[in-house]
C-alpha positions in Angstrom: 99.3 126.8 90.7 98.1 122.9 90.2 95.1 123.1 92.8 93.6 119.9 93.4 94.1 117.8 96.2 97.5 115.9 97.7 96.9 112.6 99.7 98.8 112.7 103.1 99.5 108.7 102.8 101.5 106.4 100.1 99.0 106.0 97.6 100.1 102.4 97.6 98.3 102.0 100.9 95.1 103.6 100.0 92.7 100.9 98.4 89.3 102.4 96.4 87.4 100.8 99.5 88.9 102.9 101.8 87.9 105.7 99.2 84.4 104.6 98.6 84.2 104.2 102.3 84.9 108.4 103.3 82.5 109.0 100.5 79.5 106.9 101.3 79.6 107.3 105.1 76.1 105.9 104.9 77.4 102.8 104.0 74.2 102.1 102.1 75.1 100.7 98.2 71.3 101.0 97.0 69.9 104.0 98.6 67.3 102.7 100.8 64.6 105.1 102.1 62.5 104.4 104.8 59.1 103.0 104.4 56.4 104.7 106.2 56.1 103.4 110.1 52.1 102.0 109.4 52.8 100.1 106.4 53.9 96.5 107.7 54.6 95.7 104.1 56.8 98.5 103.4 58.5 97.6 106.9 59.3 93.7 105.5 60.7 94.6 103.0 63.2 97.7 104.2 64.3 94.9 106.4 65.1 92.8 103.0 66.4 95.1 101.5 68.6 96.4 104.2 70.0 92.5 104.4 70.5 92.6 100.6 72.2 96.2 100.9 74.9 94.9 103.5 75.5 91.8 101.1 76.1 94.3 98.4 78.6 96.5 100.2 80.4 94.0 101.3 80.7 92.4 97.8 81.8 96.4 96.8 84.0 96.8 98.9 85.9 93.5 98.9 86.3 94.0 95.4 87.5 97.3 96.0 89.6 96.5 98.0 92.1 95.1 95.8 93.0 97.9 94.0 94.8 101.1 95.5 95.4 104.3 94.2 99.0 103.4 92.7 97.7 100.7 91.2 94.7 102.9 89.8 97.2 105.6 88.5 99.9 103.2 87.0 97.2 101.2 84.9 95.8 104.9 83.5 99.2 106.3 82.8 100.0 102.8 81.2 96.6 103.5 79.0 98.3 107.1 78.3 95.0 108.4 80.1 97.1 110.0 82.7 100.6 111.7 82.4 103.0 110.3 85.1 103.6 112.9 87.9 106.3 113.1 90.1 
């Protein structure tokens, strides 16, 4: 019974950036779609965008990066949100 999943590394060495990393593969923090290949406009500002989006995901993931798994799970069962597992 249980189900779920079981991490294969100490959760104290798993930060949420290295989560958010294996989720968003993309790497792309506010979904940029491309803009049509005529419109020099559209092109201009993907390539703002796209500087902006990198800033962003750095930014995300920096501050992710200071909290890992353990830490995640000891602050929820310390809010009672989560029952401690063994």
């Amino acid at each position: 019974m249980g189900g779920g999943s079981h991490l294969v590394k100490d959760p104290a060495t798993i930060t949420l950036a290295d989560v958010w990393r294996i989720l968003h593969a993309d790497g792309h923090v506010i979904g940029l779609h491309g803009a049509h290949p005529d419109c020099p406009v559209g092109q201009s500002i993907q390539a703002l965008l796209g500087e902006i989006d990198r800033g962003a995901q750095r930014a995300l993931e920096d501050e992710l990066a200071t909290t890992t798994i353990a830490q995640l799970a000891d602050r929820a069962v310390a809010h009672g949100d989560l029952r401690a597992v063994a």
